[in-house]
MMTF fields as JSON, N, C-alpha, C and O atoms, coordinates in Angstrom:
{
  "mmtfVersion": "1.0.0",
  "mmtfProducer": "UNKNOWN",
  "numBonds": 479,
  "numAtoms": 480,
  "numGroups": 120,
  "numChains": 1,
  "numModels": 1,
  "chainsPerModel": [1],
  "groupsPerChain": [120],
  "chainIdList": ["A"],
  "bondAtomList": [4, 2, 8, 6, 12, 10, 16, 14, 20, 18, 24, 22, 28, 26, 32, 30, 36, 34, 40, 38, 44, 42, 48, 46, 52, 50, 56, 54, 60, 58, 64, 62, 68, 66, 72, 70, 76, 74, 80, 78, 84, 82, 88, 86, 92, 90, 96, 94, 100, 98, 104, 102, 108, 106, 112, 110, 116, 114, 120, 118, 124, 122, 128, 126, 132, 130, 136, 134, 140, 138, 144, 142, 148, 146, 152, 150, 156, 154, 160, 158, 164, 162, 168, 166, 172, 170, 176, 174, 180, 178, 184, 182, 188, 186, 192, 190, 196, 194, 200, 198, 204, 202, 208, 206, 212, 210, 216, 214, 220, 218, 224, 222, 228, 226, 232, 230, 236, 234, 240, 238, 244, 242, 248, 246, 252, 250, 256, 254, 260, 258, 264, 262, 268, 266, 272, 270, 276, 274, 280, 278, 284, 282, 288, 286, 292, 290, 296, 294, 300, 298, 304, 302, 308, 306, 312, 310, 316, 314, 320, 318, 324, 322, 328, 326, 332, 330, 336, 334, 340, 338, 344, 342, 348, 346, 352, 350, 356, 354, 360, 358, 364, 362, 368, 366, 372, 370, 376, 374, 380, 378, 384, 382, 388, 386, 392, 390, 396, 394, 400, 398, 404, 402, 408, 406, 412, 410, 416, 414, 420, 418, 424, 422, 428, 426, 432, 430, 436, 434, 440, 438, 444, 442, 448, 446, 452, 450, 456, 454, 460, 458, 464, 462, 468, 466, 472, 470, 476, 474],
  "bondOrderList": [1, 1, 1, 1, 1, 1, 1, 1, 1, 1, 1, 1, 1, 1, 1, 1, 1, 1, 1, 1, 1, 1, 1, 1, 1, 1, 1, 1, 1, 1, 1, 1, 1, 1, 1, 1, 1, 1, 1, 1, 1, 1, 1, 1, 1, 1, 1, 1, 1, 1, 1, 1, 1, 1, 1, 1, 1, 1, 1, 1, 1, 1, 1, 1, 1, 1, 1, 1, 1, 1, 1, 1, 1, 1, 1, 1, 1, 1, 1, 1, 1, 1, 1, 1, 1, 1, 1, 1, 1, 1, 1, 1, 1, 1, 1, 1, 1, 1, 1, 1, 1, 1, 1, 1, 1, 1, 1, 1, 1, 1, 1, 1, 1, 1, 1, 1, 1, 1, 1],
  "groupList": [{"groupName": "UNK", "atomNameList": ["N", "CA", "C", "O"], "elementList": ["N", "C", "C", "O"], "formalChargeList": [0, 0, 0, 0], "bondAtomList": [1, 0, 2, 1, 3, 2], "bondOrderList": [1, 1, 2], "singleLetterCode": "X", "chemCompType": "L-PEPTIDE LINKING"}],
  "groupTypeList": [0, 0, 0, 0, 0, 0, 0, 0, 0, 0, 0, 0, 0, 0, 0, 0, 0, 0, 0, 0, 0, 0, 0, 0, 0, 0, 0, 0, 0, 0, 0, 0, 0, 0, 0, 0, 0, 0, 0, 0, 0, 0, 0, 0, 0, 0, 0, 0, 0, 0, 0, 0, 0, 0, 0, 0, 0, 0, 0, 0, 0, 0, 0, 0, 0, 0, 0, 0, 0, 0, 0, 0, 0, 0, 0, 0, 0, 0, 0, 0, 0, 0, 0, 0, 0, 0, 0, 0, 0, 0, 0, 0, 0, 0, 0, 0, 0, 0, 0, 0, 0, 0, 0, 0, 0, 0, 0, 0, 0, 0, 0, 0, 0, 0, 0, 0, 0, 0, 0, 0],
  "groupIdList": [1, 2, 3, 4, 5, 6, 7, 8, 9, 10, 11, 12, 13, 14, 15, 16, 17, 18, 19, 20, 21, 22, 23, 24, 25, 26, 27, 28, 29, 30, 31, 32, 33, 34, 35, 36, 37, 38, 39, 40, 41, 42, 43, 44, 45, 46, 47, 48, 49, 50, 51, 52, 53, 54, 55, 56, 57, 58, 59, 60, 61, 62, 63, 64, 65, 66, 67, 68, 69, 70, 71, 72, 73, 74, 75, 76, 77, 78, 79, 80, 81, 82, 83, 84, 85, 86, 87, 88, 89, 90, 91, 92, 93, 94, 95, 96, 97, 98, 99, 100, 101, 102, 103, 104, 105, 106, 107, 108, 109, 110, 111, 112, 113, 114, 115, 116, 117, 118, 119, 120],
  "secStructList": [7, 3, 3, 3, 3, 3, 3, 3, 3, 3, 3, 7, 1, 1, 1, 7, 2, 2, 2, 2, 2, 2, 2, 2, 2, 2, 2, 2, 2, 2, 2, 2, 2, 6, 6, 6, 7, 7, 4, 4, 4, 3, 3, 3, 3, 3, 7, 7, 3, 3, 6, 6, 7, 7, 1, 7, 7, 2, 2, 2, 2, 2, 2, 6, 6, 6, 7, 7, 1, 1, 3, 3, 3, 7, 7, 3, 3, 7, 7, 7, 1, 1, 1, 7, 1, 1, 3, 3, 3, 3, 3, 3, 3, 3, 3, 3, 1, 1, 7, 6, 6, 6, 7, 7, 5, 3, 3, 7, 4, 4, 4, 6, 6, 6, 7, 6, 6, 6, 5, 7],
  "xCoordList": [0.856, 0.0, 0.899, 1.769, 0.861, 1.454, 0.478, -0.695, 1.484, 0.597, 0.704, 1.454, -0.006, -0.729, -1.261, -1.59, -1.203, -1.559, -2.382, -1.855, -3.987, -4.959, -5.182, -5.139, -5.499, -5.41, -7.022, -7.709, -7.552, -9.001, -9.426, -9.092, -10.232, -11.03, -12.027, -12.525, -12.781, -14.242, -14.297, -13.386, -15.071, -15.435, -17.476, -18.549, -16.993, -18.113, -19.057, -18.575, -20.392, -21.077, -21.385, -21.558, -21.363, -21.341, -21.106, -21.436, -20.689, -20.154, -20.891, -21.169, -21.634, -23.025, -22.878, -23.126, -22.599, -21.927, -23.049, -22.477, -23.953, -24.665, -24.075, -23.761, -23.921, -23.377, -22.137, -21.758, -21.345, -19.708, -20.147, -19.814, -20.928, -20.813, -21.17, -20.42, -22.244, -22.034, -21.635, -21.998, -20.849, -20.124, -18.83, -18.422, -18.239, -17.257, -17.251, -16.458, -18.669, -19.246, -19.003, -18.725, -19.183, -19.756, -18.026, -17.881, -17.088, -15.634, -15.17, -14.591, -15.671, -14.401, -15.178, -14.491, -17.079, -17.453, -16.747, -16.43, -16.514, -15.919, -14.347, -14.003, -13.876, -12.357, -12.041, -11.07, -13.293, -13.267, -13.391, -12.523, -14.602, -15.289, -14.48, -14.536, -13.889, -13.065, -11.919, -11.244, -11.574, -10.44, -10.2, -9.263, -11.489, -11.962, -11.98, -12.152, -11.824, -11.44, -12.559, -13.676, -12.371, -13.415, -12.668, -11.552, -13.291, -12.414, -11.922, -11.014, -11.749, -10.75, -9.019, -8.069, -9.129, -7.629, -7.678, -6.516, -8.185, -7.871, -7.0, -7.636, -5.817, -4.985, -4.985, -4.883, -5.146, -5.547, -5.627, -4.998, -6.81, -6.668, -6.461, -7.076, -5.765, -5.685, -6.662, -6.661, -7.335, -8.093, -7.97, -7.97, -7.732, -7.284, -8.987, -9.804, -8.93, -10.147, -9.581, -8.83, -9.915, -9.728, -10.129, -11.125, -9.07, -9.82, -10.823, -10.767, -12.211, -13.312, -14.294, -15.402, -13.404, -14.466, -14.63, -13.684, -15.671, -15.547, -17.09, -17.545, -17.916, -19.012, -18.566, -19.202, -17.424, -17.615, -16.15, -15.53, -15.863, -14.649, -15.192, -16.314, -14.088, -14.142, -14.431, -15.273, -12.96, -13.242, -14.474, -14.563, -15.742, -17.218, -17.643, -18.132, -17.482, -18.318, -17.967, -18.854, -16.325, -15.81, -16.52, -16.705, -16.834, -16.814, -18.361, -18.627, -19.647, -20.644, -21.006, -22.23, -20.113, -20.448, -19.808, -19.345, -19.633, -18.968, -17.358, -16.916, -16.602, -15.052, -14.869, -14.987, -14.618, -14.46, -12.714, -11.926, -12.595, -11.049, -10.152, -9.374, -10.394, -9.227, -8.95, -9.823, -7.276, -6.64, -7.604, -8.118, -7.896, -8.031, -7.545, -7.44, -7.258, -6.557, -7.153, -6.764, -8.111, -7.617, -7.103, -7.174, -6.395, -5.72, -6.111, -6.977, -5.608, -6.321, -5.243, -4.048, -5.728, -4.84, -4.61, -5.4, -3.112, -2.288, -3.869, -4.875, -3.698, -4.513, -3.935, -3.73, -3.829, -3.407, -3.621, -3.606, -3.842, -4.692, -4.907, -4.123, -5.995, -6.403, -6.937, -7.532, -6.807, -6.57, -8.175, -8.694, -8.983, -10.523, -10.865, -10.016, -12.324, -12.475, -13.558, -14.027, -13.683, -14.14, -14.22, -15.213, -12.467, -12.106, -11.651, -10.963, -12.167, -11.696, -10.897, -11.13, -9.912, -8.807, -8.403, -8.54, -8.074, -8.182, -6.619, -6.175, -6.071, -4.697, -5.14, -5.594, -5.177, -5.873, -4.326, -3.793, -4.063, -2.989, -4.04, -4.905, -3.754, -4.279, -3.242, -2.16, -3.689, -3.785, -4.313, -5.533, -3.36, -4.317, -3.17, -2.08, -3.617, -2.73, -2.621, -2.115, -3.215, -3.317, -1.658, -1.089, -1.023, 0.409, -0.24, -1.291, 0.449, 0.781, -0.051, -0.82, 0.389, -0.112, -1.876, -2.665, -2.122, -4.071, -4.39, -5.573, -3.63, -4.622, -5.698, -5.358, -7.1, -7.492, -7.542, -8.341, -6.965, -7.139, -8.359, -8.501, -9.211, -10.543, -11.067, -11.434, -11.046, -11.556, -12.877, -13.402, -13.565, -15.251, -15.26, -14.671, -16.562, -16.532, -15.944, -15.048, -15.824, -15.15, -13.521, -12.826, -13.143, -12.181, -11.042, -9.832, -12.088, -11.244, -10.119, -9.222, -10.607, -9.445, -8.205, -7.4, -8.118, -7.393, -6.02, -4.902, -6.302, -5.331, -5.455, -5.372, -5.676, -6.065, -5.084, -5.438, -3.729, -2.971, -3.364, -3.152, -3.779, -3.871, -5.745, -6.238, -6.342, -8.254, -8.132, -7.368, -8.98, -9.946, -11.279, -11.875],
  "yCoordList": [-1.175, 0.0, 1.234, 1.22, 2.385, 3.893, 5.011, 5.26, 5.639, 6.662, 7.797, 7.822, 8.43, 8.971, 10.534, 10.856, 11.286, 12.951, 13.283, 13.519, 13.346, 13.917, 15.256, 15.64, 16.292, 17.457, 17.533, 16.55, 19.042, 19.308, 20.359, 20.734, 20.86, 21.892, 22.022, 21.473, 23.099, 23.675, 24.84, 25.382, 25.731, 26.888, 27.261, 26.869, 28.375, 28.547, 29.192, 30.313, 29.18, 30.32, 31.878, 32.988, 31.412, 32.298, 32.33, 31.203, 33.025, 32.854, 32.903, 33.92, 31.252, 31.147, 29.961, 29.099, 29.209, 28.007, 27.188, 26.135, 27.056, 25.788, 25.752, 24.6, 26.417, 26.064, 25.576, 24.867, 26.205, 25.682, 24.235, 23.258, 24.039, 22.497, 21.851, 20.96, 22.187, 21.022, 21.095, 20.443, 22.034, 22.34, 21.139, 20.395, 21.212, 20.721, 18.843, 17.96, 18.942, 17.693, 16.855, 15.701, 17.697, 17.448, 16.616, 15.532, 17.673, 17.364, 16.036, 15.206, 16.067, 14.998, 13.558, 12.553, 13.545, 12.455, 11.994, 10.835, 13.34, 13.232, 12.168, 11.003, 13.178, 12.689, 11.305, 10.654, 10.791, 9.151, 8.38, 7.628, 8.688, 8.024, 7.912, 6.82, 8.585, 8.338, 7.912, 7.707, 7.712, 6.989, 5.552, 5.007, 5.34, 3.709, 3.858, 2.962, 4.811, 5.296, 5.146, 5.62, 4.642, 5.076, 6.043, 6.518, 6.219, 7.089, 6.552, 7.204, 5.176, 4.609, 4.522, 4.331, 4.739, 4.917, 6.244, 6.533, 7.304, 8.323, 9.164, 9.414, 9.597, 10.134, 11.167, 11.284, 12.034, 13.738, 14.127, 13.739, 15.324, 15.999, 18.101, 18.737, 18.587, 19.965, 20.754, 20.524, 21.56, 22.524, 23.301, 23.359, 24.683, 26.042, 26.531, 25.822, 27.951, 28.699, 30.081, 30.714, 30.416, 31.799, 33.027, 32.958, 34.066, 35.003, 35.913, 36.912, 35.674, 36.161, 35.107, 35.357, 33.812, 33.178, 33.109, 32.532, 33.615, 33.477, 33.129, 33.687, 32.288, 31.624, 30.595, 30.489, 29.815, 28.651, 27.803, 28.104, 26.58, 26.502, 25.101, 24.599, 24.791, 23.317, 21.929, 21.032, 22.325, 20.912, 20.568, 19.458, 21.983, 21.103, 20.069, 19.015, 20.315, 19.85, 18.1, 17.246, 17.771, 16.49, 15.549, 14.339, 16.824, 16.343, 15.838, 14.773, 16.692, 16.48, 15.665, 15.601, 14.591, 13.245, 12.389, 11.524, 12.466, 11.089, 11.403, 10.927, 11.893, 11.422, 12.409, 13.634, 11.764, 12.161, 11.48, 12.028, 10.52, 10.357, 10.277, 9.389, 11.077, 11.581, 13.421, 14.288, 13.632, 14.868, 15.813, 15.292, 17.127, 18.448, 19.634, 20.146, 20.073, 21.387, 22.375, 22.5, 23.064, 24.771, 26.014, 26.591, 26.687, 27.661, 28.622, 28.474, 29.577, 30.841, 30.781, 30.846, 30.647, 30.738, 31.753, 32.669, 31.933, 33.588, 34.386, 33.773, 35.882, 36.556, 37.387, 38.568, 36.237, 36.649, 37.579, 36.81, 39.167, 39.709, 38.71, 38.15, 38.758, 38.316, 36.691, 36.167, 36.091, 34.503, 34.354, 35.464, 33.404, 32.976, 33.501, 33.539, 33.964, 33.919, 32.66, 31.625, 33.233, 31.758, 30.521, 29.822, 30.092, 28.89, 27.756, 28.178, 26.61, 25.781, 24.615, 23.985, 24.778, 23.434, 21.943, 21.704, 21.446, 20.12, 19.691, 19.958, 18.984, 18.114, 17.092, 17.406, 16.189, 14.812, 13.411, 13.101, 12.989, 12.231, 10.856, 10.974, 9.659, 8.496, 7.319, 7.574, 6.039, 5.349, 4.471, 4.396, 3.752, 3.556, 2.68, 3.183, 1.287, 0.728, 1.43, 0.923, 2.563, 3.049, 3.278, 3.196, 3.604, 4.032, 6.002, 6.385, 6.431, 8.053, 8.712, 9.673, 7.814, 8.224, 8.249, 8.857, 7.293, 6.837, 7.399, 7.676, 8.152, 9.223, 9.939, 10.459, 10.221, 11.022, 12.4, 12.419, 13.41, 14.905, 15.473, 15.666, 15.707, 16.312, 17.917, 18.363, 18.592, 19.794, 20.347, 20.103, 21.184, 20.907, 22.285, 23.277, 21.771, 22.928, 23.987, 23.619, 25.31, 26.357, 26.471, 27.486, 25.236, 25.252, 24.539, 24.693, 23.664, 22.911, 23.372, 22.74, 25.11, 25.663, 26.315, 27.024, 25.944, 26.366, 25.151, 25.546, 24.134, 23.191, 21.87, 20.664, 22.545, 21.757, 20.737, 19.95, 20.546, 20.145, 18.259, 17.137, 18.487, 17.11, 16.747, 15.791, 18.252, 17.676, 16.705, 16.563, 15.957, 14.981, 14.908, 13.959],
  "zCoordList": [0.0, 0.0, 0.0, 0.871, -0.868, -1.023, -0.568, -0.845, 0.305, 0.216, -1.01, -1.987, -0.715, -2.481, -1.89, -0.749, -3.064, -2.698, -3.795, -4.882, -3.608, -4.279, -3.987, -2.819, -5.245, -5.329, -5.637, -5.914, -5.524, -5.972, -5.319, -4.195, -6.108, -6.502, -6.832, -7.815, -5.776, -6.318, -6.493, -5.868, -7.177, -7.115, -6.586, -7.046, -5.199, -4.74, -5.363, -5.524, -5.939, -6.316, -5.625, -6.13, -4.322, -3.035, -1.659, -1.29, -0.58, 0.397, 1.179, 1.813, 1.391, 2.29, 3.12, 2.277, 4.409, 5.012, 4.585, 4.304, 4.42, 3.82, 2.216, 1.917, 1.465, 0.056, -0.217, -1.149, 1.032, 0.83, 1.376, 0.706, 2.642, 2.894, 1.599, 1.2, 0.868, -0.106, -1.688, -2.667, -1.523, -2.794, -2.599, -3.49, -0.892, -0.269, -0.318, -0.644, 0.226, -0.024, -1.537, -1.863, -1.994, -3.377, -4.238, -4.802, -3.973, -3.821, -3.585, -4.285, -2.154, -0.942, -1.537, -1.718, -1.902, -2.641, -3.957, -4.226, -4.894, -6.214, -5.909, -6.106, -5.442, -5.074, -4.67, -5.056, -3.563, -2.932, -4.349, -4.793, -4.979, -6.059, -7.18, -7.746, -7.558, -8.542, -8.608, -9.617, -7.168, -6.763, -5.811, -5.228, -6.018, -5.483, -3.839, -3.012, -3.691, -2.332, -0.922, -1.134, 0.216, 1.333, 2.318, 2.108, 3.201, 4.446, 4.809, 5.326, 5.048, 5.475, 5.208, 5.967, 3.897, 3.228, 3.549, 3.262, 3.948, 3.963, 5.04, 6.064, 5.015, 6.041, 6.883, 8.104, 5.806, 6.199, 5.066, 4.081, 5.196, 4.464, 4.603, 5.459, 3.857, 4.3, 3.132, 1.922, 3.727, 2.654, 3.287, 4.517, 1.849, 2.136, 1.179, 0.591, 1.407, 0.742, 0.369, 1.112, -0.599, -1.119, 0.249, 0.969, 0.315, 1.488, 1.394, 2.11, 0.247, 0.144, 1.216, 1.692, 1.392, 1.6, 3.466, 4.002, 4.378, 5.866, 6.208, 7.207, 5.501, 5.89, 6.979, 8.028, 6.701, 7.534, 6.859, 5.839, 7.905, 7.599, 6.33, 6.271, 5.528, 4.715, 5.402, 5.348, 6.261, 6.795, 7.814, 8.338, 8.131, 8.493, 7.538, 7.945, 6.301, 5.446, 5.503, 5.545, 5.493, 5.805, 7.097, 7.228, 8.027, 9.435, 9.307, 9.864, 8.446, 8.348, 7.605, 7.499, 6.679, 6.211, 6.562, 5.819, 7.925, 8.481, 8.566, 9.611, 7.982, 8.247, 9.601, 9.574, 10.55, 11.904, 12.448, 13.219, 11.923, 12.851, 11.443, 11.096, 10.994, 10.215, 10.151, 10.186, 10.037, 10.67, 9.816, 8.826, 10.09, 8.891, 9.118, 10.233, 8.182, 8.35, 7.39, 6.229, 7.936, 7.133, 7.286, 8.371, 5.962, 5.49, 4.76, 3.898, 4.973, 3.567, 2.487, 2.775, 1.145, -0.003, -0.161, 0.069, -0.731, -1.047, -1.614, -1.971, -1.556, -1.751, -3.315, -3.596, -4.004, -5.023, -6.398, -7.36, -6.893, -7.769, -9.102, -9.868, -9.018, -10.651, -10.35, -11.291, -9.436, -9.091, -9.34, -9.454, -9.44, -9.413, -8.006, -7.115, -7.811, -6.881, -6.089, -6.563, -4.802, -4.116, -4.296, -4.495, -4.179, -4.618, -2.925, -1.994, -2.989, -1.928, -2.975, -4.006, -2.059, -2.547, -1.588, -0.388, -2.276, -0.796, -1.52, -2.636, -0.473, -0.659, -0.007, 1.093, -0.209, 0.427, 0.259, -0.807, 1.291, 1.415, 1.935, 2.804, 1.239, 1.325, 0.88, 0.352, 1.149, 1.385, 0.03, -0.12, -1.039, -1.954, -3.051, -3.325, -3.622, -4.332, -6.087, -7.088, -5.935, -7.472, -7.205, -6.116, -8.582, -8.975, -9.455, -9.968, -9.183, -9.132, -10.494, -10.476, -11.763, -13.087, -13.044, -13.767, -11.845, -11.648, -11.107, -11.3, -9.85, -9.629, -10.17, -11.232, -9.801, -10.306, -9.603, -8.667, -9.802, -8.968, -9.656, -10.863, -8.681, -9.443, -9.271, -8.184, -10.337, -10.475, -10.752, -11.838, -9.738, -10.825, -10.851, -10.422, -11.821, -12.676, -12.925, -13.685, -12.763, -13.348, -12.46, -12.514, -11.687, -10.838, -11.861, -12.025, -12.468, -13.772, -14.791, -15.348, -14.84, -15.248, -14.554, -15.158, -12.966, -12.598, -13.122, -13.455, -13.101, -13.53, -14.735, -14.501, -16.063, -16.685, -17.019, -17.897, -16.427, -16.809, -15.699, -16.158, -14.677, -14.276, -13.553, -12.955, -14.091, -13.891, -14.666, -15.621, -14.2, -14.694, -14.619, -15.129]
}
């Protein structure tokens, strides 16, 4: 078994704590699912948020579908001019016999262009 570093991205429509939970949601499901994945392989994960965003933190949204004994961390992403706005990112470290190239790092929707080089 390797551990493994999944990347991903959402973009919020608005800065409202019920929408980030399941925009967030919407993510940490994508990310398991496409990577054969349960919480169980899962290590920690860190999510950062753009600094427009102060509804509520990411990692509720983890905590509110069950993943409870695994680490979380959030961060505010550089406040960078020009960058997308209200963007949440996840780094997710697991647990998982895929090889590096199988990963899937998942981007949705309009977050997709932040890295078209490894969305899926």
């Amino acid at each position: 078994m390797a551990v493994r570093a999944v990347r991903g991205a959402v973009q919020l429509d608005r800065d409202e704590a019920g929408h980030m939970r399941e925009r967030v949601e919407e993510l940490l499901t994508a990310v398991l699912e496409r990577n054969g994945l349960t919480t169980e392989d899962l290590i920690s994960i860190w999510f950062t948020a753009t600094p427009d965003l102060h509804s509520d933190f990411p990692a509720a949204a983890a905590r509110y579908i069950g993943i409870a004994d695994v680490p979380l961390i959030c961060a505010q992403e550089l406040d960078v001019e020009g960058a997308m706005p209200r963007v949440v990112r996840l780094l997710a470290h697991v647990e998982t016999e895929l090889p590096k190239p199988r990963i899937a790092h998942v981007y949705l929707g309009a977050a997709a262009a932040l890295r078209k080089d490894i969305a899926q």
